[in-house]
N, C-alpha and C positions, 0 to 999 in steps of 0.2 A: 481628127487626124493629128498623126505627131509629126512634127520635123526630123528630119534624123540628119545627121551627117557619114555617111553612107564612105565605104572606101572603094574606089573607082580603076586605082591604080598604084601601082608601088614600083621602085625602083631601087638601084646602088652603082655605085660607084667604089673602084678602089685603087690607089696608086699604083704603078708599074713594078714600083719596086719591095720585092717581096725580104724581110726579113727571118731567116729562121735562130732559133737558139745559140747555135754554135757560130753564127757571126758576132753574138754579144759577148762571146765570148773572148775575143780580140779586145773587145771596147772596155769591158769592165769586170770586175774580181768575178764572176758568177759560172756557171753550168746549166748546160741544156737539161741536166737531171731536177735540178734547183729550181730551176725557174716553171717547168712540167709539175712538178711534185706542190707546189708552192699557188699555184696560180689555174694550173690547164694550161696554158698557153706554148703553144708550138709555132708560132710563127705571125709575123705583123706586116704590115705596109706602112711605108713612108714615103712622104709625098716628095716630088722631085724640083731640084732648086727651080725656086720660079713659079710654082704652083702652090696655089694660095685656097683654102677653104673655099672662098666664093668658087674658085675655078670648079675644083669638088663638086660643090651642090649643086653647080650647074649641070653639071654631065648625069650625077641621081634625076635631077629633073626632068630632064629629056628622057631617063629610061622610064621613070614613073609616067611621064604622059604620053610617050610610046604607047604603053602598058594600056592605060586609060582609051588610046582611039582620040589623043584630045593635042590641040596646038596650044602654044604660049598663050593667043588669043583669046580662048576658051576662059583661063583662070581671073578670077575676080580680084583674089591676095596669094599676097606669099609669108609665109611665116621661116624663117631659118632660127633653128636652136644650135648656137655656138656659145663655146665661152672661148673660142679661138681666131676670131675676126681675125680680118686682112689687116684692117684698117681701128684706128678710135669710131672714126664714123668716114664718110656714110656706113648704115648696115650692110651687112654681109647681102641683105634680103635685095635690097637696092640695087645692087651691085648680081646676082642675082638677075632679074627684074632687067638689068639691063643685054646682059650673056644674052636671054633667052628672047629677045625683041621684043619684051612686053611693055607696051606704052601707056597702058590703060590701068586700073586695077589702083591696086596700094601693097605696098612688104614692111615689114620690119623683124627685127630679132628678138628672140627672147634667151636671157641669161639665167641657166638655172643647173649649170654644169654639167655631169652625167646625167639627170633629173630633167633634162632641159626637152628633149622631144616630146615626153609627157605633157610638161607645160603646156607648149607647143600646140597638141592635142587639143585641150581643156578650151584654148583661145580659140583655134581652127572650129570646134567643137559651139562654141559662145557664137562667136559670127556668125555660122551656119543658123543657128537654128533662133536666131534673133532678125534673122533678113538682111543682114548687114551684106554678106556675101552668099553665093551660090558654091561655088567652085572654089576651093582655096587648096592651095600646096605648100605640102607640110614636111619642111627637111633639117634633116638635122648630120652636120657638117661638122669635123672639127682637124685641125693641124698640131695635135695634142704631142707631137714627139717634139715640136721648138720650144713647148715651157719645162721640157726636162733635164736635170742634172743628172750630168752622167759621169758622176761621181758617187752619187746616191744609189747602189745596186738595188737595193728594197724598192724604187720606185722607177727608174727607169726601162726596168726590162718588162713593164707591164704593159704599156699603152702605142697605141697605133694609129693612124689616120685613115678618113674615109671621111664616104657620105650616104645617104639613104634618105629617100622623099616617099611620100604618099601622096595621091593624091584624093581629095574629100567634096563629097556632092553631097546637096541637098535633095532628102528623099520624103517623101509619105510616108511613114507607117503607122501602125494601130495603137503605139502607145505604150506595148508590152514588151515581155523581155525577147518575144520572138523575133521583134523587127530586127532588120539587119541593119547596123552603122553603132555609131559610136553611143553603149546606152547607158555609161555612168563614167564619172571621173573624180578621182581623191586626191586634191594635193596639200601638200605641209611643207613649212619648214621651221627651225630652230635657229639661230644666229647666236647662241649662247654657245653652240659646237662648231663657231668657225676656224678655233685653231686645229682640228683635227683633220683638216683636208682644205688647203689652200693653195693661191701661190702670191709671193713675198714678193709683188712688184705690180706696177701702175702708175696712174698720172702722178699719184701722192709719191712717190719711189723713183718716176725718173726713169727708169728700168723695166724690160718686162716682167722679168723674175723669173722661179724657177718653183715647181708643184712640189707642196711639202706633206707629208699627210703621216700620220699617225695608224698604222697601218691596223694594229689588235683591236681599236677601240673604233674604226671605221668599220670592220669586218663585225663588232659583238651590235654598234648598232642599225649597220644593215639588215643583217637578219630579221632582227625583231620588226624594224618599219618597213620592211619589203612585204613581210607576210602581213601584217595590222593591214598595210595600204592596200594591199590585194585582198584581200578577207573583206575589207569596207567595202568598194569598188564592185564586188561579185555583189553585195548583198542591197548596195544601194540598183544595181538592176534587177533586184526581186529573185535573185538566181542565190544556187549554191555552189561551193565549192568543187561538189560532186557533177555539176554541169559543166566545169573546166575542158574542154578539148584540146588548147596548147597554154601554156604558158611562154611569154616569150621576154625575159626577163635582160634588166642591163647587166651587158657583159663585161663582167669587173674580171669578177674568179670563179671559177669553176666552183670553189668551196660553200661561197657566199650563194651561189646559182643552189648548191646543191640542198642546201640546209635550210634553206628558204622553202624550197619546194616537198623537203618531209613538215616544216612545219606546216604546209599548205594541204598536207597529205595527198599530192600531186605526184605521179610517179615520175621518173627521169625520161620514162619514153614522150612521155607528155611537154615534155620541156622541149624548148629549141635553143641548143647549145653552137655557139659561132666563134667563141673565146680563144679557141685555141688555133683557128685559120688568123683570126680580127685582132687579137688584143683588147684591150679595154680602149675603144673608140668615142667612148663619153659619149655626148649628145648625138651620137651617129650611131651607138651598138645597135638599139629596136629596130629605127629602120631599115637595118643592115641586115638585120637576121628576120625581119617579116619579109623582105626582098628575097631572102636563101629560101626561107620556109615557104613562101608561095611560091617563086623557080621552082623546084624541086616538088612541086606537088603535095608534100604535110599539109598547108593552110588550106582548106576546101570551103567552097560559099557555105555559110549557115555554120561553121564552128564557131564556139568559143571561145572567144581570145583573150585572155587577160597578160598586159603590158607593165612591167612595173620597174621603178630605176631610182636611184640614192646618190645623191653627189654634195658637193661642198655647199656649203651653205651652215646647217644642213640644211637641204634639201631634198624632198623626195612625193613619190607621187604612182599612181595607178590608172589602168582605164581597163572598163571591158566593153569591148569590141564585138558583133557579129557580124563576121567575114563576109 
């Protein structure tokens, strides 16, 4: 028998306050035609003063173990993928951990920017099927509209806040690509391409800073390492591309979603598109759109799932999932 880490439950989270196109428009040089044309994106949330990423992944939490049939008690760990903490430390997960009255157990975070849920996974994924943990929840949280200059049109009219959790059990199965939970994971990154998607503040800075990115050269090397990391990922579970049933890709742009997915040779019906309700949520897009895609009935037990997402670093990464 194999171990599997099995998905139990899912959930999200999103602030009250919804922004659309033509409110950026007051803010900054831009158009709701521009920003559509340029991205997908029609519309974002932003979190309300006072409300902090932890607050976030805490209310995904509760819908993901809603979801599950499971209390705070239940889970063994908690993992939170942010690059937007409340706090230096404690983790986000901590803090987390505490919202949710869990006394028992262990959390931490992982930093791996939009790329960071993957991560997330990969660890969620290790523990499970090492014994380390049985149950672990897996969110990914981010308050990405406070690191942006909104002087910057090119970059601030992209990105939104939210959160989205999983939750992950350990199962039985036979070993092969049939079994259902988490049956392969690819991750990488480069630190040679960290000037092309940052931000310009920290302990070293003093300051928080403000997200810088290089937009053309972010976009030519997404494509390629989104489909490379999805292509490894399908074939390290003994599977083909042609066995895909969703793709549920991070929601940058629509462009990058799309181009990705012909080199995948994955049609768009296949895709689960969230970008243009979400914005680019960074370590929150996946499980925000596996939360849309299962509400809504697309995700059905026994599909296909391949997760795949690129962020600063660089970093980037893949999993395939059986639902």
């Amino acid at each position: 028998m194999t171990r599997r880490a099995v998905v139990k439950g899912v959930g999200h989270y999103l602030p009250a306050r919804v922004v659309p196109n033509v409110e950026l428009e007051t803010l900054v040089d831009t158009t709701d035609e521009w920003i559509r044309t340029r991205s997908g994106i029609e519309r974002r949330h932003f979190a309300a003063e006072g409300e902090g990423t932890a607050d976030m992944a805490a209310h995904a939490a509760r819908a993901a173990l809603a979801n599950a049939g499971l209390e705070a008690g239940d889970i063994d760990a908690i993992i939170v993928a942010t690059a937007t903490p409340d706090l230096t430390f404690p983790s986000s997960a901590t803090m987390v951990q505490q919202r949710l009255g869990m006394t028992t157990g262990f959390a931490f975070d992982v930093q791996a920017v939009c790329a960071g849920f993957v991560y997330a996974l990969a660890n969620a994924n290790a523990l499970i099927i090492s014994g380390q943990a049985n149950r672990v929840l897996v969110i990914g949280a981010e308050t990405f509209t406070r690191l942006l200059d909104w002087s910057d049109r090119a970059t601030c009219v992209l990105f939104g806040d939210g959160a989205g959790a999983l939750v992950l059990e350990g199962a039985d199965g036979t070993g092969d690509s049939r079994d259902r939970g988490i049956l392969a994971t690819d991750l990488h990154s480069d630190g040679s391409y960290r000037d092309l998607l940052y931000v310009d503040g920290g302990t070293a800075t003093g300051v928080t800073g403000h997200l810088k990115m290089e937009g053309r050269e972010v976009f030519r090397h997404a494509v390629e390492k989104l489909a490379q990391t999805a292509r490894t990922a399908v074939e390290k579970a003994g599977l083909e591309e042609s066995d895909i049933d969703w793709v549920v890709p991070h929601q940058a742009n629509i462009r990058i979603i799309q181009a990705t997915a012909k080199k995948l040779d994955v049609p768009m019906e296949k895709v689960i598109v969230t970008v243009q309700d979400h914005g680019n949520t960074s370590a929150a897009s996946i499980p925000l759109a596996l939360s849309v895609g299962a509400a809504d009935g697309r995700l059905q037990p026994g599909n296909l799932i391949v997760v795949e997402a690129i962020g600063g670093g660089l970093a980037w990464g893949a999993a395939a999932i059986r639902w």
